[in-house]
gemmi code that builds the backbone of each chain (N, CA, C; Angstrom):
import gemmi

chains = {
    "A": [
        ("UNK", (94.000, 91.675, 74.504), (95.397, 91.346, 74.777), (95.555, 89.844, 74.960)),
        ("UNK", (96.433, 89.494, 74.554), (97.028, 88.128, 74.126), (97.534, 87.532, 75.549)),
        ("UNK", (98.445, 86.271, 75.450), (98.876, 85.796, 76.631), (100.186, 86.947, 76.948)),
        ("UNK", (100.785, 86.894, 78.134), (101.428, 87.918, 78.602), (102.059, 87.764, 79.913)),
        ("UNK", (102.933, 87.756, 80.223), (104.111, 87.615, 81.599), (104.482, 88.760, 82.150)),
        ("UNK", (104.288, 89.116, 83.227), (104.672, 90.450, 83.897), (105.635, 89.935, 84.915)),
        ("UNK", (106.534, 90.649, 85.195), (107.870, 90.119, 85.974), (107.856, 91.776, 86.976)),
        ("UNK", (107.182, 91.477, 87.992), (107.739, 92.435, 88.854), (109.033, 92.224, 90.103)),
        ("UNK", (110.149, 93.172, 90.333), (110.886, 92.931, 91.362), (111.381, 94.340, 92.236)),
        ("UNK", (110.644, 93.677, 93.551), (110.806, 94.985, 94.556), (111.542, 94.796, 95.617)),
        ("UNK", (112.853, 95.728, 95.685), (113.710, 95.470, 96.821), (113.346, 95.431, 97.667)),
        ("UNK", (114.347, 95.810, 99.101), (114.395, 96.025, 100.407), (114.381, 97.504, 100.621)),
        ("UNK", (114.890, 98.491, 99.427), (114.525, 99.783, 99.456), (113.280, 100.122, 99.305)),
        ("UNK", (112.407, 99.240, 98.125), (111.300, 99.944, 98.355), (111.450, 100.553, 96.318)),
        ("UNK", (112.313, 99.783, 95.895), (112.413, 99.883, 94.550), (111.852, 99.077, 93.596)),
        ("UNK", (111.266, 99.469, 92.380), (110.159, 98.163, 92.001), (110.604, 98.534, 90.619)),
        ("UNK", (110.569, 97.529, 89.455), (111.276, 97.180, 88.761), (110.043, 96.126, 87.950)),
        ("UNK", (109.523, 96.481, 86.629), (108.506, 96.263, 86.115), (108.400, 95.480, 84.499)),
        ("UNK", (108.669, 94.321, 83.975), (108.722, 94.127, 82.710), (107.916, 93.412, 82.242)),
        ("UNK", (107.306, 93.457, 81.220), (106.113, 92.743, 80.626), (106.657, 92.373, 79.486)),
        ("UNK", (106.462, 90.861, 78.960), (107.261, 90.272, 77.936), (106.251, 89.747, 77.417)),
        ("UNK", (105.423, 89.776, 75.882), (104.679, 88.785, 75.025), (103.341, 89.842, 75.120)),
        ("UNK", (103.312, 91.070, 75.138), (101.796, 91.613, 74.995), (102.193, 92.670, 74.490)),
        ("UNK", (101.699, 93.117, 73.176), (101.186, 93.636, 72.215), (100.543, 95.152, 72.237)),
        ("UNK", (100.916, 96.112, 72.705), (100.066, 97.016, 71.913), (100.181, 97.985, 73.577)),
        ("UNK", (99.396, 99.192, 73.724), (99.511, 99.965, 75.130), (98.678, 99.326, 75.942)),
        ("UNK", (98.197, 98.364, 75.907), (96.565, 97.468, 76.797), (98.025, 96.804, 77.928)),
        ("UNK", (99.162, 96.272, 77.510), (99.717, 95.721, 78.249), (100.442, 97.140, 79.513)),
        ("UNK", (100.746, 97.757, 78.684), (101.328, 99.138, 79.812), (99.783, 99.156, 80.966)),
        ("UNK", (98.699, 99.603, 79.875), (97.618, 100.340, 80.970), (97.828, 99.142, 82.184)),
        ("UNK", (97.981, 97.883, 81.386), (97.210, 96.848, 82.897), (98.910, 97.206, 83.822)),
        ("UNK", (99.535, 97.002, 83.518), (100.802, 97.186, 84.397), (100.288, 98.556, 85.718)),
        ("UNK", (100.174, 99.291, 84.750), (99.659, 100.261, 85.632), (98.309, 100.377, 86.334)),
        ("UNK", (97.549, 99.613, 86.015), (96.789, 99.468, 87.222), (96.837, 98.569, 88.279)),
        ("UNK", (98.089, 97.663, 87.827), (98.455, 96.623, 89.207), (98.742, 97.568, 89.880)),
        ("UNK", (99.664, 98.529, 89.467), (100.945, 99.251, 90.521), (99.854, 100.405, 91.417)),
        ("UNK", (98.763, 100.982, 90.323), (97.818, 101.817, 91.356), (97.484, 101.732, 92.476)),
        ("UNK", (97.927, 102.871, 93.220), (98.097, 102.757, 94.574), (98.873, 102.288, 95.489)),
        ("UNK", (99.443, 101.239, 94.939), (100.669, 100.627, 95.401), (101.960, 101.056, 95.123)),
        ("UNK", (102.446, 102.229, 94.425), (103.331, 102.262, 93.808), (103.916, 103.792, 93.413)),
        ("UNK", (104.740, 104.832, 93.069), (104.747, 105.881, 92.425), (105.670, 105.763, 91.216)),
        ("UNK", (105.037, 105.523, 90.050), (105.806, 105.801, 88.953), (107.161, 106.665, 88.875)),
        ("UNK", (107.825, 106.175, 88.455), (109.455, 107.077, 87.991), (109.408, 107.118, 86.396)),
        ("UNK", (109.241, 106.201, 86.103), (109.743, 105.762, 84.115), (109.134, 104.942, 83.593)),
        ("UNK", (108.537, 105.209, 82.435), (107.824, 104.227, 81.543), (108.080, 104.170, 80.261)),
        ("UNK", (109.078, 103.136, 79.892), (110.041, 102.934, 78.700), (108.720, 102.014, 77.978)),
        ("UNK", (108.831, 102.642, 76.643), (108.117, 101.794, 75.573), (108.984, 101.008, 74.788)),
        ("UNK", (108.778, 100.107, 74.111), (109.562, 98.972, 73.271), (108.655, 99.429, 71.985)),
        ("UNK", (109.437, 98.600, 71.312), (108.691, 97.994, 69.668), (107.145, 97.128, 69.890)),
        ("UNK", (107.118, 96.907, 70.969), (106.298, 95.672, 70.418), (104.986, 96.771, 71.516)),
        ("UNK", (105.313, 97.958, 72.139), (103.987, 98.852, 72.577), (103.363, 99.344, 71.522)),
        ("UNK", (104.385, 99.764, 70.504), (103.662, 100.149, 69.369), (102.799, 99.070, 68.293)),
        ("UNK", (102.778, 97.862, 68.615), (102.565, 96.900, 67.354), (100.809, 96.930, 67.844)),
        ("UNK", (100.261, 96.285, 66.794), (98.992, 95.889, 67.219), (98.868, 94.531, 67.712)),
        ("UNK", (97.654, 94.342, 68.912), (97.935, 93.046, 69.332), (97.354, 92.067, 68.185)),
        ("UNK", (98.000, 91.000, 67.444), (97.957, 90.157, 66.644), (98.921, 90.179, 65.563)),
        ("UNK", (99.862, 91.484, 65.457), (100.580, 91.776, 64.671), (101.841, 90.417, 63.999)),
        ("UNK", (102.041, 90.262, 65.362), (103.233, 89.175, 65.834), (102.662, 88.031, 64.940)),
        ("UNK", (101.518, 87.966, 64.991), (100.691, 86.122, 64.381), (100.803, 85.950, 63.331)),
        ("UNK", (100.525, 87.556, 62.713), (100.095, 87.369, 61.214), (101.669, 87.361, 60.638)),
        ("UNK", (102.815, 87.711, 61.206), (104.070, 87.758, 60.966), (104.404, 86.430, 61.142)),
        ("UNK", (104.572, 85.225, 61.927), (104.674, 84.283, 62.583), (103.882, 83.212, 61.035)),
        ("UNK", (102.675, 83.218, 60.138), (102.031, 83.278, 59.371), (102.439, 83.314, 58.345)),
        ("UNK", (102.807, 84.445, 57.974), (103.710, 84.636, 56.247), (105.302, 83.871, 56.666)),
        ("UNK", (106.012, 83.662, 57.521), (106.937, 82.875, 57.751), (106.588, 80.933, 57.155)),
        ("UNK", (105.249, 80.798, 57.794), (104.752, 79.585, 57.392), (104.806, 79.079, 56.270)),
        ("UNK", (104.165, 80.341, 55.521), (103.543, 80.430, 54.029), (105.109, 80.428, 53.419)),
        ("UNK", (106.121, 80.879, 53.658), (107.526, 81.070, 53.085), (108.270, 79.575, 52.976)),
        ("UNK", (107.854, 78.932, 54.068), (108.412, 77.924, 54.121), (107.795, 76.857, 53.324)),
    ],
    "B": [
        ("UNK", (111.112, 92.164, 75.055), (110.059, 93.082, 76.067), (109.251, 93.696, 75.616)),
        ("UNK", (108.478, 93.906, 76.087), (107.052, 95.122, 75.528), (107.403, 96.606, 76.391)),
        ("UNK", (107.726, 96.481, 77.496), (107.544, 97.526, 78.443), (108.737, 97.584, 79.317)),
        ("UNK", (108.694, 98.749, 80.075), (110.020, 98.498, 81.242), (109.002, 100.044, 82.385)),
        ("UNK", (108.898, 99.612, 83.395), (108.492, 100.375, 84.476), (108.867, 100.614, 85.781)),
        ("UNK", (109.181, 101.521, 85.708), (110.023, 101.747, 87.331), (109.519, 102.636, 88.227)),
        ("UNK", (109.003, 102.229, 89.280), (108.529, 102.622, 90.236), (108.945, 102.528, 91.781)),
        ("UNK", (108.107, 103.154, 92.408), (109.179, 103.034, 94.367), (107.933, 102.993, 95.091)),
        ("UNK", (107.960, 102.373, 96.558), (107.455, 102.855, 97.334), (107.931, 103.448, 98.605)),
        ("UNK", (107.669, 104.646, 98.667), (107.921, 105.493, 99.788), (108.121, 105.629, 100.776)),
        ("UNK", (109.466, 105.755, 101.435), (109.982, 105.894, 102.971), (109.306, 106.936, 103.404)),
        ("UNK", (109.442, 106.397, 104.647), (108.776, 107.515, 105.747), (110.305, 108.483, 106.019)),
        ("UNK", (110.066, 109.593, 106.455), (110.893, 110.657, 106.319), (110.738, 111.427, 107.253)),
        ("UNK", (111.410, 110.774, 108.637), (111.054, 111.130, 110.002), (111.446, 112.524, 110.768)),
        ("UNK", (112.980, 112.680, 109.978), (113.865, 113.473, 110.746), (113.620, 114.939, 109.742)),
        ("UNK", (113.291, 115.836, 110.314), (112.402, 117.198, 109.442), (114.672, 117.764, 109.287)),
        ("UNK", (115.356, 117.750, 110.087), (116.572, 118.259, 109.980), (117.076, 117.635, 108.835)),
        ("UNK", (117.063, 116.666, 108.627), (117.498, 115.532, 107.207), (117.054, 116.030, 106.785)),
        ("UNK", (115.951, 116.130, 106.598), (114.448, 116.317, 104.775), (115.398, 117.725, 104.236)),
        ("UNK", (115.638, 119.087, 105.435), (115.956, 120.188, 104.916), (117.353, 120.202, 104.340)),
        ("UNK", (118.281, 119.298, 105.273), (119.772, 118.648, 104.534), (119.726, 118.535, 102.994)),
        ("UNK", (118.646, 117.233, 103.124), (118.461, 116.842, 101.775), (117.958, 117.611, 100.521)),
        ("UNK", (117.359, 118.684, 100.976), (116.947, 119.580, 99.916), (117.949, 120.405, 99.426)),
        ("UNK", (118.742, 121.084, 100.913), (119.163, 122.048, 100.077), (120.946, 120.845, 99.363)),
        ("UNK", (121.120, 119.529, 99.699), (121.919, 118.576, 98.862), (121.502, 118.989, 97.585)),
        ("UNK", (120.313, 118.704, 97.248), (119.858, 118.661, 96.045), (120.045, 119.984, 95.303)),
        ("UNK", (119.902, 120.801, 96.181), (120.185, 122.497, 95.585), (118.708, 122.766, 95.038)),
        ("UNK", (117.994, 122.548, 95.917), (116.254, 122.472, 95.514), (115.805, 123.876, 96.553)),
        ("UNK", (115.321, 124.912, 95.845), (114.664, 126.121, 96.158), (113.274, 125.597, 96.845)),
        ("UNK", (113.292, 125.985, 98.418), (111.787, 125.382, 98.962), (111.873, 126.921, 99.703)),
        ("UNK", (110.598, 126.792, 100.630), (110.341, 128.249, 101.195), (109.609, 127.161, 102.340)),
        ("UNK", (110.132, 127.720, 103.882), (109.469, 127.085, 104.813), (108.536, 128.061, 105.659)),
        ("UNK", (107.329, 128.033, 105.859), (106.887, 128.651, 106.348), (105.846, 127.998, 107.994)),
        ("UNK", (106.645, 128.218, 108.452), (105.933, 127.111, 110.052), (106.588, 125.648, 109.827)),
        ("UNK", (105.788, 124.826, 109.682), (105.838, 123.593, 109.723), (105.823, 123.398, 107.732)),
        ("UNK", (105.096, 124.190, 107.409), (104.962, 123.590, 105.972), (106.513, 124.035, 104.994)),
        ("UNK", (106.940, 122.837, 104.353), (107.856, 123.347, 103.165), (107.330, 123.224, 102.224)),
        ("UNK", (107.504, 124.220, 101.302), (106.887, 123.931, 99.777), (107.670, 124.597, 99.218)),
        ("UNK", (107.818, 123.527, 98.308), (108.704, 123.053, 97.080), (108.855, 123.584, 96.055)),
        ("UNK", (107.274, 123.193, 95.204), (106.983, 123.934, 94.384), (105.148, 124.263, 94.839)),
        ("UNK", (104.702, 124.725, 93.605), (103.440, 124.796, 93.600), (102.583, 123.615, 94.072)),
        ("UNK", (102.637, 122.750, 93.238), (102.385, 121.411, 93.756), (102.726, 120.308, 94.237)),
        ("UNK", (103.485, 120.492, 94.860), (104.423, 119.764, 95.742), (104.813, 120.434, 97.069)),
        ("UNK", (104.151, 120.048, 98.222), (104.709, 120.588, 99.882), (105.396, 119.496, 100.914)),
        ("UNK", (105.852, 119.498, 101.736), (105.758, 118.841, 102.589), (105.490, 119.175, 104.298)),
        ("UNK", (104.367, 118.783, 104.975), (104.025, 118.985, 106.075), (104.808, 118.383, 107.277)),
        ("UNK", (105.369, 119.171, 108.050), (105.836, 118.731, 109.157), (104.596, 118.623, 109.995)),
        ("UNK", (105.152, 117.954, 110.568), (103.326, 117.643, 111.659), (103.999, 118.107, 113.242)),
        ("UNK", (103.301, 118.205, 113.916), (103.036, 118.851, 115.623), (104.217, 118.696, 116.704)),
        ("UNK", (104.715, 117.263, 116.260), (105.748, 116.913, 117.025), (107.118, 117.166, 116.204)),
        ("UNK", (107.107, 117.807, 114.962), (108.616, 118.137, 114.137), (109.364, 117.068, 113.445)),
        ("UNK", (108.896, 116.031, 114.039), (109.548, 114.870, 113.442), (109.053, 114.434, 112.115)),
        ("UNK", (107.884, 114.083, 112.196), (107.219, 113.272, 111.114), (106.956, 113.830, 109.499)),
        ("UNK", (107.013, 113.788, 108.549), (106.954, 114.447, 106.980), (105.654, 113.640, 106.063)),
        ("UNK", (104.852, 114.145, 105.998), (103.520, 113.460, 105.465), (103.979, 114.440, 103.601)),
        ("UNK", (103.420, 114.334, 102.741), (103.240, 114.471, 101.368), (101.993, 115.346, 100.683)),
        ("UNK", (102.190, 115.774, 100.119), (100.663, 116.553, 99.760), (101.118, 116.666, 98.718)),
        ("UNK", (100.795, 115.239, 97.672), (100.877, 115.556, 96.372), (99.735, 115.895, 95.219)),
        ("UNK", (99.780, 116.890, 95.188), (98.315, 117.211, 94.461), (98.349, 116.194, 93.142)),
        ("UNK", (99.168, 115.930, 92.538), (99.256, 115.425, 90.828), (99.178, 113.866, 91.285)),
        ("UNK", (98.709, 113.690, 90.062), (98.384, 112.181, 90.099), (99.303, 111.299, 90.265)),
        ("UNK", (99.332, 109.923, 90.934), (100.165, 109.227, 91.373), (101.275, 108.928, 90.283)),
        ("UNK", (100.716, 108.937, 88.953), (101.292, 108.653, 88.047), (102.613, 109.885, 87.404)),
        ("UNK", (102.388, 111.073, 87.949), (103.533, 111.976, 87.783), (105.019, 111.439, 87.555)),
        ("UNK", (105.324, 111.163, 86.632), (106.896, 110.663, 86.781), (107.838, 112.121, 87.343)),
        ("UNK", (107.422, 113.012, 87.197), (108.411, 113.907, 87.604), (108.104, 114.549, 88.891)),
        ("UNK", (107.198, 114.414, 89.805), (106.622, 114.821, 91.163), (107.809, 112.964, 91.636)),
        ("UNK", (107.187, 112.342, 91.002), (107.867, 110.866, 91.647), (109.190, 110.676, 91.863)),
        ("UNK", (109.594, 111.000, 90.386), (111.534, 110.880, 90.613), (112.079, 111.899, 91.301)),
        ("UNK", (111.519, 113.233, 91.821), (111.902, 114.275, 93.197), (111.585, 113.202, 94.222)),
        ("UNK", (110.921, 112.916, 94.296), (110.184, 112.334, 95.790), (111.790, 111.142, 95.815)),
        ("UNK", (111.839, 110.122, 94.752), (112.315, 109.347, 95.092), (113.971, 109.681, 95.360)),
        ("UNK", (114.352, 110.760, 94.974), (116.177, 111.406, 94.757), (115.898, 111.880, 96.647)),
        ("UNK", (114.738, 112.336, 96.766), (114.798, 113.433, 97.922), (114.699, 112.201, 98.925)),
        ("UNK", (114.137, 110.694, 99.033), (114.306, 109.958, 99.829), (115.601, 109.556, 100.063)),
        ("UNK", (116.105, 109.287, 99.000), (117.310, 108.608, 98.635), (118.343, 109.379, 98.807)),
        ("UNK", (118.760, 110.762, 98.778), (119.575, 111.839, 99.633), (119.334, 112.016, 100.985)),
        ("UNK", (117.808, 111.913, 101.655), (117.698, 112.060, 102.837), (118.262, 110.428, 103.683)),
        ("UNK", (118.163, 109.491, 103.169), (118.835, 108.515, 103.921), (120.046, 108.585, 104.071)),
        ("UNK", (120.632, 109.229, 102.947), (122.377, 109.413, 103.078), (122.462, 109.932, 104.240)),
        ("UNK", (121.978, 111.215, 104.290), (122.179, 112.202, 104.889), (121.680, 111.694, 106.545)),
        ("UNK", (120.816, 110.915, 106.623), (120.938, 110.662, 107.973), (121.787, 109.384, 108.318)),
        ("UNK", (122.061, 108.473, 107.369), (123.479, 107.873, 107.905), (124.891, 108.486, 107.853)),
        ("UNK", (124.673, 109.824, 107.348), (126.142, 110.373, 107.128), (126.332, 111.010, 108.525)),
        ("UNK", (125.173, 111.818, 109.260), (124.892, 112.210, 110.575), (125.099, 111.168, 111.317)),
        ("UNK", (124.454, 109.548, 111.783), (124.937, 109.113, 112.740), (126.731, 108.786, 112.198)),
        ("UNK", (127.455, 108.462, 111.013), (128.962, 108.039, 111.379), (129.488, 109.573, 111.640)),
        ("UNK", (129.078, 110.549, 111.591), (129.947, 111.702, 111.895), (130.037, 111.848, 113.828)),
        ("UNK", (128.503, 111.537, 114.007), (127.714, 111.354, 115.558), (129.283, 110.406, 116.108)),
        ("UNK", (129.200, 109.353, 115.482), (130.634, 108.525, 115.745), (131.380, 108.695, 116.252)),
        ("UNK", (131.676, 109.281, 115.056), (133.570, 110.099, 114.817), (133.652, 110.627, 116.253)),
        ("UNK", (132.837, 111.990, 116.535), (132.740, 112.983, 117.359), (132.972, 112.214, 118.697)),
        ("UNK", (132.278, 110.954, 119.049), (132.399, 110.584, 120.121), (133.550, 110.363, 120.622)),
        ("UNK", (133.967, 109.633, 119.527), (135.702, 108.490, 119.692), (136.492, 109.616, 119.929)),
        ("UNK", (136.892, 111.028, 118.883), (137.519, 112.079, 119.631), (137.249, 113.277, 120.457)),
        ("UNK", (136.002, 112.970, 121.103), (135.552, 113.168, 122.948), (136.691, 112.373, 123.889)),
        ("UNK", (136.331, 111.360, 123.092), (136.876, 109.979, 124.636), (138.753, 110.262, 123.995)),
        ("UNK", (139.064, 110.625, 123.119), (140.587, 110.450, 122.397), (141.048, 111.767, 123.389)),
        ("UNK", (140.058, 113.005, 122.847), (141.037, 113.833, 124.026), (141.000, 113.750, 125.618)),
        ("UNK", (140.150, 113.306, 126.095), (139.999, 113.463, 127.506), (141.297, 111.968, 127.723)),
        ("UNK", (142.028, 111.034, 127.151), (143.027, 110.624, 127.263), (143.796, 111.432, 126.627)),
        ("UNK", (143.849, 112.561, 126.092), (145.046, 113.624, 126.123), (145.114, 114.570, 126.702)),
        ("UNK", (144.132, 114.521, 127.841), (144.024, 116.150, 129.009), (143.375, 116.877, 128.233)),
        ("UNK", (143.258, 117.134, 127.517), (142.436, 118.565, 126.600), (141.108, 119.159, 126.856)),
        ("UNK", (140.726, 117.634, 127.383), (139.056, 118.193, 128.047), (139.029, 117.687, 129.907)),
        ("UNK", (138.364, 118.440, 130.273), (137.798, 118.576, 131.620), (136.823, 117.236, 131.568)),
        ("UNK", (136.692, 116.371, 132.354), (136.154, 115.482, 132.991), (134.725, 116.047, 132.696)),
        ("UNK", (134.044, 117.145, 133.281), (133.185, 117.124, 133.593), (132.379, 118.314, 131.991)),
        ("UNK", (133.425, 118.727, 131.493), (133.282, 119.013, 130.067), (133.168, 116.993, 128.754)),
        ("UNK", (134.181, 116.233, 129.127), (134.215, 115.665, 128.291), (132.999, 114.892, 128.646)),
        ("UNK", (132.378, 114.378, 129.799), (131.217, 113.572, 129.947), (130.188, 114.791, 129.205)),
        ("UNK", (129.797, 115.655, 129.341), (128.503, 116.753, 128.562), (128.205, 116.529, 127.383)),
        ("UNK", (129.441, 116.406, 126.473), (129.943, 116.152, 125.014), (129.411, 114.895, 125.065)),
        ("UNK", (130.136, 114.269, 125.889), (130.090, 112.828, 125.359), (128.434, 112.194, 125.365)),
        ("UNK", (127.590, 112.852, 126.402), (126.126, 112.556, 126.589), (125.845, 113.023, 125.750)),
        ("UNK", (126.136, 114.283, 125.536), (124.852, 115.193, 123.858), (125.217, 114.349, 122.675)),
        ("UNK", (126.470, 113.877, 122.123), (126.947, 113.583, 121.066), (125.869, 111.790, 121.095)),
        ("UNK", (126.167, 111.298, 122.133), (125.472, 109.694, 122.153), (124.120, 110.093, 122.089)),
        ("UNK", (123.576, 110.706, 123.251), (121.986, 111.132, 122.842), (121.367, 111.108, 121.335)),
        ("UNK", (122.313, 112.295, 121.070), (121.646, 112.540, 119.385), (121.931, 111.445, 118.492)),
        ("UNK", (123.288, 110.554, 118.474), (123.430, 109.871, 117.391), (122.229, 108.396, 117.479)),
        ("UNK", (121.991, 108.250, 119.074), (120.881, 107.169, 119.520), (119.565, 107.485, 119.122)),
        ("UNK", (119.202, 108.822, 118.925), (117.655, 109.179, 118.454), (117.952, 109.260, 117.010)),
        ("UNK", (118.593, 109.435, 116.472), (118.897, 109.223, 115.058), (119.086, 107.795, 114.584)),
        ("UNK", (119.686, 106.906, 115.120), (119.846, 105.608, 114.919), (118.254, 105.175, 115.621)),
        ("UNK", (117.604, 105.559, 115.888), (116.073, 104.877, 116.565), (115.249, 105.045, 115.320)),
        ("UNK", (115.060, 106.448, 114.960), (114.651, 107.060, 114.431), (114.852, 106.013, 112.570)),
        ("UNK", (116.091, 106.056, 112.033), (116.575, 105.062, 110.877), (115.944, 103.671, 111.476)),
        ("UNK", (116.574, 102.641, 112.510), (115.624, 101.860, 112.510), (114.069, 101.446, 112.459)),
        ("UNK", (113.549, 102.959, 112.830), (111.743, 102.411, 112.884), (111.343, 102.931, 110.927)),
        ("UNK", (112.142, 103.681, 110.662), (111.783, 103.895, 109.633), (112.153, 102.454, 108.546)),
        ("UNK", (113.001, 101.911, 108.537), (113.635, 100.606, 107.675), (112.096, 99.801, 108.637)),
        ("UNK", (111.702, 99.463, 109.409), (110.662, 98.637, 109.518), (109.621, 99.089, 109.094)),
        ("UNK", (109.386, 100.315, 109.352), (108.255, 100.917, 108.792), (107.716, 100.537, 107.329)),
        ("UNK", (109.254, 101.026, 106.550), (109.259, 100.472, 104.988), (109.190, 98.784, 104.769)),
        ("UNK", (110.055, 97.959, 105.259), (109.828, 96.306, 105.250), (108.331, 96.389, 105.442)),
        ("UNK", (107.505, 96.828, 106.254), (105.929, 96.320, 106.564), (105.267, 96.933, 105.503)),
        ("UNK", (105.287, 98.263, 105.077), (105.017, 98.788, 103.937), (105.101, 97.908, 102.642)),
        ("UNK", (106.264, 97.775, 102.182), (106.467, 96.607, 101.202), (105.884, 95.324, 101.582)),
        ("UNK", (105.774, 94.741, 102.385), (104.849, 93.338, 102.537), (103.277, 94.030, 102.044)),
        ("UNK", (103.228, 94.901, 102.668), (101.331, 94.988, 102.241), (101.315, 95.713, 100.747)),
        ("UNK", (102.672, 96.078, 100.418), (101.948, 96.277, 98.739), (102.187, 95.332, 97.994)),
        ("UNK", (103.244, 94.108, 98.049), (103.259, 92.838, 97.567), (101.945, 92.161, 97.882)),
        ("UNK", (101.449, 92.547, 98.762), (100.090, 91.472, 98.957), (99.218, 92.200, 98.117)),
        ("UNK", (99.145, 93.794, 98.444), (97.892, 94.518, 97.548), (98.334, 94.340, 95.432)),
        ("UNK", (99.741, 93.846, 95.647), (99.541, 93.984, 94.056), (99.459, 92.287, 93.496)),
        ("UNK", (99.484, 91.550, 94.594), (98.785, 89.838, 93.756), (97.835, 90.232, 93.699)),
        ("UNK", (96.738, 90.623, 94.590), (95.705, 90.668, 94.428), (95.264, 91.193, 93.844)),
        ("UNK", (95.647, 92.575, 93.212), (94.504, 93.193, 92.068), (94.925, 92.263, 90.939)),
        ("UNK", (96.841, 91.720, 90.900), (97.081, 91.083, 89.475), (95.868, 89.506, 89.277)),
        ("UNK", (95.828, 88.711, 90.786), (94.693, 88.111, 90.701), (93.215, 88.379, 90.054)),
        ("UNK", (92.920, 90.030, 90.734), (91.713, 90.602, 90.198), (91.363, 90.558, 88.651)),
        ("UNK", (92.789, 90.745, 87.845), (92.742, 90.942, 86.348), (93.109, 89.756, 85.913)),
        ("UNK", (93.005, 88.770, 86.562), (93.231, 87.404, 86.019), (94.269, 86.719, 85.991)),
        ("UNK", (95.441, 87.234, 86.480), (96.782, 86.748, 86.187), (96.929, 85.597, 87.055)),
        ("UNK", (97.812, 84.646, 86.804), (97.984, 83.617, 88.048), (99.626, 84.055, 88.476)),
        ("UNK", (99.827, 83.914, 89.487), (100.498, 84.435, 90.581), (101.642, 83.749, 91.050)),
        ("UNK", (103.006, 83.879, 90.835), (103.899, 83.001, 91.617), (104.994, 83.794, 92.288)),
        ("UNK", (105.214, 83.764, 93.325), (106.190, 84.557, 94.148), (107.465, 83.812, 94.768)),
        ("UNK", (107.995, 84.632, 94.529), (109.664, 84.216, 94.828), (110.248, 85.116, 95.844)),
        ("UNK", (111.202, 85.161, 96.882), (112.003, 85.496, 97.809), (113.145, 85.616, 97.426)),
        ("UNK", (114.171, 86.182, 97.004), (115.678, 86.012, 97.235), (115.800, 86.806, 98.570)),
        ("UNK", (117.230, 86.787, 98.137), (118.006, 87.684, 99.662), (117.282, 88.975, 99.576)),
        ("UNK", (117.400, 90.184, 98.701), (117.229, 91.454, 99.029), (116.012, 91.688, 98.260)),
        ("UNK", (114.921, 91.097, 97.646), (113.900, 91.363, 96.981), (113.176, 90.315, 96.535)),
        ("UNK", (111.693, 90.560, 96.451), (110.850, 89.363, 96.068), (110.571, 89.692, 94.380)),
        ("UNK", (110.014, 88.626, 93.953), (109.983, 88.558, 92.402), (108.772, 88.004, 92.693)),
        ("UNK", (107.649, 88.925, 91.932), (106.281, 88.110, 91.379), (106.292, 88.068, 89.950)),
        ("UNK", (106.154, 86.570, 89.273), (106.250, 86.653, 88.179), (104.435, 86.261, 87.866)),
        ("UNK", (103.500, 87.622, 87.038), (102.139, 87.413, 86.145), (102.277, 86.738, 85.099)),
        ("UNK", (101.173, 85.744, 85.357), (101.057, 85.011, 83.518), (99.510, 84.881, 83.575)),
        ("UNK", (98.973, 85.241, 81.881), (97.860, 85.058, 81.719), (98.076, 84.486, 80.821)),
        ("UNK", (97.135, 84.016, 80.594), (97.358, 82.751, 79.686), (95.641, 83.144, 78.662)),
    ],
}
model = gemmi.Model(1)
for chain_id, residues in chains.items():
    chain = gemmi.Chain(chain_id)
    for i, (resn, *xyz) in enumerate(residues, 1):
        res = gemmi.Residue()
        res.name, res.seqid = resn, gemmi.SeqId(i, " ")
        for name, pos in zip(("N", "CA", "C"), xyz):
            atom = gemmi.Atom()
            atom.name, atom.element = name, gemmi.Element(name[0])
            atom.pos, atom.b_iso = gemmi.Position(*pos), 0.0
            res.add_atom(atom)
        chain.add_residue(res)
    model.add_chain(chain)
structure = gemmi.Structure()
structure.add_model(model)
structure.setup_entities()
């Protein structure tokens, strides 16, 4: 897994609120979820486009853009 | 985004009269037998010795989204439900003290009322306050336990405060 930003935010209730922006593939979910292990009880785990991609997918896309230009 | 995850951490759930409020709010089929309610199969909740206190016996893994989002509706109805009890506790008082300035009650009737009604709404309001600290101290030690494992996996760490919630933002680089 590539570079990667996790943005957690937990109220005063006790509500936690989880987004990971720039990582590639389910390696970024698993690690999310092992921060929260133990600390935490899952409610929802929304996948995006970019859980499904492979990590490097983005580069080689980023790449033929180059080559276009 | 890559991801979106939503998770809670867990109030304490003091008042066993709430918890049963809150269930049957929910219109949730439990069977109480002594101290224990159970829910479903895998899911109970233990009243403990003194009646007050609600401990968890979740057999399924922490990760259950659907053991979790009960847990979290059934917290989140049971707080209603015990602030809906102390403003009713309220109400009741103000028209204690409203009729005994309209003669309707006996002096020595309207003070009885008026002690049971304050009693209960004061152990209920004790009861909501230790629990809101309970949870604030709770949340400080899982903000600390989750830099640190995000430390553990390498992330570098920056934390933020607003008014009603902290923000840790992970970056690995």
């Amino acid at each position: 897994m590539g570079a990667g930003r996790v943005t957690i935010k937990i109220d005063e209730k006790g509500e936690i609120k989880v987004e990971t922006r720039g990582m590639l593939g389910p390696a970024c979910l698993d690690e999310v979820l092992k921060i929260l292990q133990e600390n935490a009880a899952v409610t929802e785990i929304r996948k995006t486009d970019e859980y499904y991609m492979k990590p490097g997918a983005k580069i080689r896309e980023e790449a033929k853009q180059k080559v276009r230009q | 985004m890559s991801s979106l995850v939503r998770a809670f951490v867990m109030r304490e759930l003091l008042d066993s009269s709430c918890v049963e409020d809150a269930l049957k709010e929910m219109q949730c089929d439990y069977l109480k037998e002594g101290n224990i309610i159970r829910i479903r199969q895998n899911l109970t909740i233990t009243l403990t010795a003194n009646g007050a206190e609600v401990s968890y016996n979740l057999r399924d893994s922490w990760q259950n989204e659907d053991v979790n989002s009960f847990m979290q509706t059934l917290a989140k109805t049971y707080a209603a439900k015990l602030e809906q009890k102390i403003e009713i506790l309220k109400m009741n008082e103000a028209r204690a003290r409203e009729n005994e300035v309209l003669g309707l009650f006996k002096e020595e009737e309207r003070r009885t009322t008026e002690v049971r009604l304050r009693n209960e709404r004061m152990r209920l309001e004790a009861i909501k306050r230790r629990e809101e600290e309970s949870l604030r101290l709770k949340i400080i030690g899982k903000v600390a336990a989750i830099k640190e494992k995000a430390k553990h996996l390498g992330y570098g760490v920056k934390e933020e405060t607003r008014e009603k919630e902290v923000v840790l933002v992970l970056i690995k680089r």
